[in-house]
Biotite code that builds the C-alpha atoms (Angstrom):
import biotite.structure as struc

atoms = struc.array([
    struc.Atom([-4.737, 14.932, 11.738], chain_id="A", res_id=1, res_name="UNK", atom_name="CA", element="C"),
    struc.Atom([-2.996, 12.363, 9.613], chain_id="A", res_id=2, res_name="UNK", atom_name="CA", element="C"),
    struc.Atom([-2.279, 9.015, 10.551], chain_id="A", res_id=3, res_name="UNK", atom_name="CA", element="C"),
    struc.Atom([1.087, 8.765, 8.294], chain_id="A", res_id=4, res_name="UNK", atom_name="CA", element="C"),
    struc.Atom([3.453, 11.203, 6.727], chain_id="A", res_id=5, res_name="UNK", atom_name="CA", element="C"),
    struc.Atom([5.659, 10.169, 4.325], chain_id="A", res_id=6, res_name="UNK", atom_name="CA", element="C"),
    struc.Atom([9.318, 10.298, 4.859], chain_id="A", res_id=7, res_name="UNK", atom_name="CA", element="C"),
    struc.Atom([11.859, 10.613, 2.076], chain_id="A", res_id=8, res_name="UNK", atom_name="CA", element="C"),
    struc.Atom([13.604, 7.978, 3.469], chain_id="A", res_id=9, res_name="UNK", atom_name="CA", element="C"),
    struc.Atom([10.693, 5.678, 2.244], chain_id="A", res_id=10, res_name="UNK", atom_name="CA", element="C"),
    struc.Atom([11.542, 6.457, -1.419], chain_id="A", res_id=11, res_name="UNK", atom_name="CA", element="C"),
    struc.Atom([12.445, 3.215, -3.802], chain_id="A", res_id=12, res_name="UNK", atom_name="CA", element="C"),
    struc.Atom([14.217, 5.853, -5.726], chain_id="A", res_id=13, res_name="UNK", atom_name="CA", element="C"),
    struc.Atom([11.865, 5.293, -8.721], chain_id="A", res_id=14, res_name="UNK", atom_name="CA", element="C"),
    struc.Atom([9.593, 8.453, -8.763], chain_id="A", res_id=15, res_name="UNK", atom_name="CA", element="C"),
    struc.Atom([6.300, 6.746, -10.100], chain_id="A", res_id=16, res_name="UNK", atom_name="CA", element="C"),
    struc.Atom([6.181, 4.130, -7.540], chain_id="A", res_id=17, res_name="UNK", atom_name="CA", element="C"),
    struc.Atom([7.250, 7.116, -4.740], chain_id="A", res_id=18, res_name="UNK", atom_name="CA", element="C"),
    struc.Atom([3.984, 9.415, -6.190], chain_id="A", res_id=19, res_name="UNK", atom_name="CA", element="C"),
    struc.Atom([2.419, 5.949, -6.205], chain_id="A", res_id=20, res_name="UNK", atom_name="CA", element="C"),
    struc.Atom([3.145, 4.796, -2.016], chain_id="A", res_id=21, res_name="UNK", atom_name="CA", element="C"),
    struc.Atom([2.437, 8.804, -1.504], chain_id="A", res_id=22, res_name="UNK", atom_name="CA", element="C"),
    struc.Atom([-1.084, 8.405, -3.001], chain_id="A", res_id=23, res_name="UNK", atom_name="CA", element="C"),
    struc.Atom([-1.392, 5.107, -0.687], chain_id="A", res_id=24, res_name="UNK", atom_name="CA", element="C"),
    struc.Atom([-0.469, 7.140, 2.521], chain_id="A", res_id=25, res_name="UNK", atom_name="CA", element="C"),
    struc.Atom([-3.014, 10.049, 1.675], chain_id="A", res_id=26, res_name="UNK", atom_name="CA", element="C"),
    struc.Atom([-5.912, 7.758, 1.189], chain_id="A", res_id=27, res_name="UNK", atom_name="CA", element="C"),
    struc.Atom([-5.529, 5.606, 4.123], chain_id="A", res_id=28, res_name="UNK", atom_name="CA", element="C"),
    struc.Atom([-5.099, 9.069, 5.926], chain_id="A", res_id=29, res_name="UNK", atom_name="CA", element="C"),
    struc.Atom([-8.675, 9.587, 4.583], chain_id="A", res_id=30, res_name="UNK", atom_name="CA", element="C"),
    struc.Atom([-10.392, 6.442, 5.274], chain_id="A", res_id=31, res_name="UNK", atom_name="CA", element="C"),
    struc.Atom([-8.747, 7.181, 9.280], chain_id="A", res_id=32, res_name="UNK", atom_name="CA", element="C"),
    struc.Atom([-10.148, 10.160, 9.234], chain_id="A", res_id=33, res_name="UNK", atom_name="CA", element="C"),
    struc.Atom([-13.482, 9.448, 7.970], chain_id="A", res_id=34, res_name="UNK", atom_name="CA", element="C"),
    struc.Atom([-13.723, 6.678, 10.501], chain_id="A", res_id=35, res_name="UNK", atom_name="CA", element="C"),
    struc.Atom([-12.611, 9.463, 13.221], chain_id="A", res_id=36, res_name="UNK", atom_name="CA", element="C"),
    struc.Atom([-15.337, 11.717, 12.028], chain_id="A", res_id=37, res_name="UNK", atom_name="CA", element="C"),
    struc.Atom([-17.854, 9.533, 10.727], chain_id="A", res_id=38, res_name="UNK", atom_name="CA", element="C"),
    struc.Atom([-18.505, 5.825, 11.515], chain_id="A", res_id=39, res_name="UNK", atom_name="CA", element="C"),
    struc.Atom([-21.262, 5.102, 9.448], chain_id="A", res_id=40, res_name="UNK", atom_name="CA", element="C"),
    struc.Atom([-21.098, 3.168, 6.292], chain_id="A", res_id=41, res_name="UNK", atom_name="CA", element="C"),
    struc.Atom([-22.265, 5.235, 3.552], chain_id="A", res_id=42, res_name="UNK", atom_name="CA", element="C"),
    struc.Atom([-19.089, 7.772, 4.481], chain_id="A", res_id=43, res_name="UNK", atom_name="CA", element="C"),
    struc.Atom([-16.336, 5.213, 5.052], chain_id="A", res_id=44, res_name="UNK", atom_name="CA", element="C"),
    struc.Atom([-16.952, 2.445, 2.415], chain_id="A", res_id=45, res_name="UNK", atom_name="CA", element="C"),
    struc.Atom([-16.196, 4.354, -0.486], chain_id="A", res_id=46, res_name="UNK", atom_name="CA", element="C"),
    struc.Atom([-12.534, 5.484, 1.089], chain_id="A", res_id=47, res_name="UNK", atom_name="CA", element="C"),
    struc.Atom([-12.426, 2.204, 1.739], chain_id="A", res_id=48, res_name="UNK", atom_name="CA", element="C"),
    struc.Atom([-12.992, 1.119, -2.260], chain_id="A", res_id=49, res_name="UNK", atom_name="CA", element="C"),
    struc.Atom([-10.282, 3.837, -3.120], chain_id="A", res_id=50, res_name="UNK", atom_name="CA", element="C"),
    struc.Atom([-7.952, 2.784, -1.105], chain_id="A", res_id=51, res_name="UNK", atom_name="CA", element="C"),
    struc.Atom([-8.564, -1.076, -2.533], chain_id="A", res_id=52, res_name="UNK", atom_name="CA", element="C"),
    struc.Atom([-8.955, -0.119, -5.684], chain_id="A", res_id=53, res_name="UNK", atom_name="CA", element="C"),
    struc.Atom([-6.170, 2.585, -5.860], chain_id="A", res_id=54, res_name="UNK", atom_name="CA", element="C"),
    struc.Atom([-3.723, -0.358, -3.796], chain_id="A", res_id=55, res_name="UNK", atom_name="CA", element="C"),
    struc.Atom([-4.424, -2.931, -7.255], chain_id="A", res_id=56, res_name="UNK", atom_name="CA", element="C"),
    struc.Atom([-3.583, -0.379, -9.536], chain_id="A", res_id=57, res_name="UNK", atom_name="CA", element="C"),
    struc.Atom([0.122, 0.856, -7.755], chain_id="A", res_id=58, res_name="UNK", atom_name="CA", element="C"),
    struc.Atom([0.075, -3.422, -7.275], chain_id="A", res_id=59, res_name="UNK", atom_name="CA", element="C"),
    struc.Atom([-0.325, -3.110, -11.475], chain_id="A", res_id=60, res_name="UNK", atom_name="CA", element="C"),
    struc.Atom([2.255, -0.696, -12.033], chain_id="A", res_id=61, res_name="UNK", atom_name="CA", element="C"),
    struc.Atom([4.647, -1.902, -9.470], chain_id="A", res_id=62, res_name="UNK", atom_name="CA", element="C"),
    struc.Atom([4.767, -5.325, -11.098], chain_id="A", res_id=63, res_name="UNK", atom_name="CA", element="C"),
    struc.Atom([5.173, -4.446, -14.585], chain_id="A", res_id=64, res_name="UNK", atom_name="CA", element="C"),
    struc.Atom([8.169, -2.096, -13.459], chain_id="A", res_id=65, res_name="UNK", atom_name="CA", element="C"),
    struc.Atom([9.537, -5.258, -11.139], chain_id="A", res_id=66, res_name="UNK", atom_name="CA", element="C"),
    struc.Atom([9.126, -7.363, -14.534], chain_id="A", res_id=67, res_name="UNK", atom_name="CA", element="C"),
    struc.Atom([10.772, -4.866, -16.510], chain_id="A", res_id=68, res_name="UNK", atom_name="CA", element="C"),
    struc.Atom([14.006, -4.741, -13.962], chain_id="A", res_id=69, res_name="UNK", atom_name="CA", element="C"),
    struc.Atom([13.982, -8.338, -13.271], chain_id="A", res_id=70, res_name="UNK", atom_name="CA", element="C"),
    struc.Atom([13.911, -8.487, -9.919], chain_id="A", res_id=71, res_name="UNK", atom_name="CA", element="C"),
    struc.Atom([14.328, -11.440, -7.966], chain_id="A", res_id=72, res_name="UNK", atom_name="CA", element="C"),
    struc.Atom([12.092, -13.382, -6.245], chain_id="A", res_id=73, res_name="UNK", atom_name="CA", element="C"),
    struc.Atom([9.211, -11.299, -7.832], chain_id="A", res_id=74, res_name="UNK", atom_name="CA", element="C"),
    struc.Atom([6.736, -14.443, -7.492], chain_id="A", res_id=75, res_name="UNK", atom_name="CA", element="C"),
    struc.Atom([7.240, -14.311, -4.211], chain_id="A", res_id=76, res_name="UNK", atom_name="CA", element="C"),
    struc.Atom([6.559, -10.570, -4.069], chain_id="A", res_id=77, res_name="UNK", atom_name="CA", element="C"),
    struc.Atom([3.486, -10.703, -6.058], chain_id="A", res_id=78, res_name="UNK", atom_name="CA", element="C"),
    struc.Atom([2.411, -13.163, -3.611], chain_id="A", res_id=79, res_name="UNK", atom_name="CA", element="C"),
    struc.Atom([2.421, -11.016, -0.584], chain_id="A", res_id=80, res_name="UNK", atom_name="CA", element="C"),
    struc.Atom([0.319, -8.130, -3.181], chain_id="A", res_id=81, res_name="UNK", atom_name="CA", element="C"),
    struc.Atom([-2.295, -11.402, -3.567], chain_id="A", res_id=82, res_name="UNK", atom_name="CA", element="C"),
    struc.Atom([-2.204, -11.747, -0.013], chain_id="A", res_id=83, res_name="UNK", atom_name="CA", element="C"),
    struc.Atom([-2.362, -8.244, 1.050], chain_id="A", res_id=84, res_name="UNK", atom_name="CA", element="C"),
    struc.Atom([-5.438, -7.835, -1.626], chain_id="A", res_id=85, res_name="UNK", atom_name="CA", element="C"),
    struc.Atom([-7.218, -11.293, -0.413], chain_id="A", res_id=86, res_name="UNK", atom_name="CA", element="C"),
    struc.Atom([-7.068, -9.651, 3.046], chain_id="A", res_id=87, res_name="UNK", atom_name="CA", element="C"),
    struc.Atom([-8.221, -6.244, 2.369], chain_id="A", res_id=88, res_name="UNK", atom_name="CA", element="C"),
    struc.Atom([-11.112, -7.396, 0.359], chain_id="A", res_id=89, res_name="UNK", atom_name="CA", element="C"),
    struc.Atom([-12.156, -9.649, 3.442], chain_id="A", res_id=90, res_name="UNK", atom_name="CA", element="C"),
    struc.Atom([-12.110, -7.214, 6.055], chain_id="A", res_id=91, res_name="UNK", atom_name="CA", element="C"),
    struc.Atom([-13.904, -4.724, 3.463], chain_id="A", res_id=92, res_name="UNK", atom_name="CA", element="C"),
    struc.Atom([-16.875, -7.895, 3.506], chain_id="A", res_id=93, res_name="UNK", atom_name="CA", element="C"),
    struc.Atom([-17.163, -7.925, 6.868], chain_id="A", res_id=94, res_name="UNK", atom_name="CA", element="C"),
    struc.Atom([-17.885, -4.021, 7.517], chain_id="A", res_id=95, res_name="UNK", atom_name="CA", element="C"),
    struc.Atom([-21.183, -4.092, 7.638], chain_id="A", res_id=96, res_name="UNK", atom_name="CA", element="C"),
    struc.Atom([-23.570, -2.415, 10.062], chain_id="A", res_id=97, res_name="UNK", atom_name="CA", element="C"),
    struc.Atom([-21.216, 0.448, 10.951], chain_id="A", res_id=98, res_name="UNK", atom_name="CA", element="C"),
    struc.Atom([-18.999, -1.483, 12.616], chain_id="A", res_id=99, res_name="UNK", atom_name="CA", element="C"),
    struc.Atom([-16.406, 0.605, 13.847], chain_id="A", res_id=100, res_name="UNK", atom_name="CA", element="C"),
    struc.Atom([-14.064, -2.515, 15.174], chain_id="A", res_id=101, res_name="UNK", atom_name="CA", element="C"),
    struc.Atom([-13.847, -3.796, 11.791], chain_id="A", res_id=102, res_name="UNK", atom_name="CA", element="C"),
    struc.Atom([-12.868, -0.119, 10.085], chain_id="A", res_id=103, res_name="UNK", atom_name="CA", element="C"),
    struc.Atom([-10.459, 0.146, 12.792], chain_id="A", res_id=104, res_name="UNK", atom_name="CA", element="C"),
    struc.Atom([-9.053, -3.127, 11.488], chain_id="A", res_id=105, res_name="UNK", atom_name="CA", element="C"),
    struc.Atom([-9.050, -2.261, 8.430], chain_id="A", res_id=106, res_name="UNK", atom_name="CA", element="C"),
    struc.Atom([-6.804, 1.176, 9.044], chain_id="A", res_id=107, res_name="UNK", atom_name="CA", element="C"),
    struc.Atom([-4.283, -1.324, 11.146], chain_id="A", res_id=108, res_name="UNK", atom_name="CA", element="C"),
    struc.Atom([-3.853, -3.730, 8.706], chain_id="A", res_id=109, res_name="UNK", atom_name="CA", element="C"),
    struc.Atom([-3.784, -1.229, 5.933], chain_id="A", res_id=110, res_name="UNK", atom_name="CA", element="C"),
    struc.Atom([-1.021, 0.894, 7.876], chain_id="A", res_id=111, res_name="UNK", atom_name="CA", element="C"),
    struc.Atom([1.158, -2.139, 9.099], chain_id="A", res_id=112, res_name="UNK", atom_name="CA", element="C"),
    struc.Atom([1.529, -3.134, 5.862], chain_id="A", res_id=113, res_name="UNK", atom_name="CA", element="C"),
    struc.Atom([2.057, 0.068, 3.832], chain_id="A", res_id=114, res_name="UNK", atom_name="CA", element="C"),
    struc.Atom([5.025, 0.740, 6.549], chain_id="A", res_id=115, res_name="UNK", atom_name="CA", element="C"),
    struc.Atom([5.756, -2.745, 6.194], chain_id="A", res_id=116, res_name="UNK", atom_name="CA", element="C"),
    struc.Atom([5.825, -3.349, 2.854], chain_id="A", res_id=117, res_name="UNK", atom_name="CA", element="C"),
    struc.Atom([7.537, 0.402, 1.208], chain_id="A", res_id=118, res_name="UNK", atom_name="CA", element="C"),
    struc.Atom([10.205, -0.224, 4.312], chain_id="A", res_id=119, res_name="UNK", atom_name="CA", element="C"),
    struc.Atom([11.021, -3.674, 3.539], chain_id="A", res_id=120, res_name="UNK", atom_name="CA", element="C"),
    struc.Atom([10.119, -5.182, 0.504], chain_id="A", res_id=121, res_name="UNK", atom_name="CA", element="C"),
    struc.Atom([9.378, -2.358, -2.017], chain_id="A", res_id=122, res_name="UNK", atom_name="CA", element="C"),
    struc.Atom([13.157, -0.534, -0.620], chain_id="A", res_id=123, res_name="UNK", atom_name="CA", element="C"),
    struc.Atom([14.880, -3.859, -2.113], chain_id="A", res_id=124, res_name="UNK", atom_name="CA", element="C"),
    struc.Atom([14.551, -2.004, -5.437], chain_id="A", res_id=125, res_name="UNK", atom_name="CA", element="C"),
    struc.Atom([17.538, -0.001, -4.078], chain_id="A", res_id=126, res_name="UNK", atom_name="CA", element="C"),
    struc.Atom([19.871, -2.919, -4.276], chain_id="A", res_id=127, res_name="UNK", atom_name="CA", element="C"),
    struc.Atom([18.416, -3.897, -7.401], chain_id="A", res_id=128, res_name="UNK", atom_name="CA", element="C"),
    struc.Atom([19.160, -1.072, -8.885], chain_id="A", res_id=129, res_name="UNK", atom_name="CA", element="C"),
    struc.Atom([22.265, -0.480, -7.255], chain_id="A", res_id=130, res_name="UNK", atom_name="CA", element="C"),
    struc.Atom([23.058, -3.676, -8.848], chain_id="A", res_id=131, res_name="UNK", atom_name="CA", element="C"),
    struc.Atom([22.493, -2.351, -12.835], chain_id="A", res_id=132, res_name="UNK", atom_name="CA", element="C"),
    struc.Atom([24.444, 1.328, -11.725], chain_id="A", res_id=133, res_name="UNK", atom_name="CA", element="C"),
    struc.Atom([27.043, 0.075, -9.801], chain_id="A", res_id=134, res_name="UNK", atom_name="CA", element="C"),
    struc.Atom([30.735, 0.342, -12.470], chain_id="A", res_id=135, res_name="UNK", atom_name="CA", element="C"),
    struc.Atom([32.051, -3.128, -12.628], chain_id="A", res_id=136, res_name="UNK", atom_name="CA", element="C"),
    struc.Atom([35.916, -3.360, -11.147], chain_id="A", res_id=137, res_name="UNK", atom_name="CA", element="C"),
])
């Protein structure tokens, strides 16, 4: 059973970045339900390196195309990527010994985010674009 679906009303109306925050939602689905199934380390780490290494490349791509439409404040989005990353890659150091707590963490903070982030930040592309497609009066 998945932990998130996505919803087309979490598009950014840009259909790489959509396939991109899809991607996202299926592989935290997998790391959930590896830890569901399987607790022990050999079986969850590597979701968990897919879903951190598959996050810094849509990071990558979602940058370049923020660069590219000059959106505002992009420092300050590429910030909260940095910060998201720095805190991904130190709850992935401290899952060691099968611990569960920690992987549960992990699929919180990983969740709250995603949610967080497509809902709020990323959907700011909308007025962005809105912005360049909108006929002058």
């Amino acid at each position: 059973m998945s932990l998130f679906s996505w919803k087309p009303e979490y598009s950014v109306n840009d259909l790489t970045l959509d396939r991109h925050h899809q991607q996202l939602f299926t592989v935290l689905n997998s790391v959930y339900e590896n830890v569901m199934n399987s607790p022990e380390l050999d079986c969850v780490l590597p979701k968990i390196d897919e879903l951190s290494d598959y996050t810094k490349y849509h990071f990558s791509t979602e940058e370049e195309y923020m660069k590219e439409k000059a959106v505002p404040d992009i420092d300050a989005h590429i910030e909260k990527h940095r910060q998201f990353t720095n805190k991904i890659d130190a709850l992935r150091a401290r899952y060691k010994n099968n611990d569960l707590e920690v992987a549960r963490d992990l699929i919180i903070a990983l969740g709250e985010w995603l949610l967080q982030h497509v809902l709020k930040e990323d959907r700011k592309y909308l007025d962005i674009q809105a912005t360049f497609t909108t006929p002058s009066a």
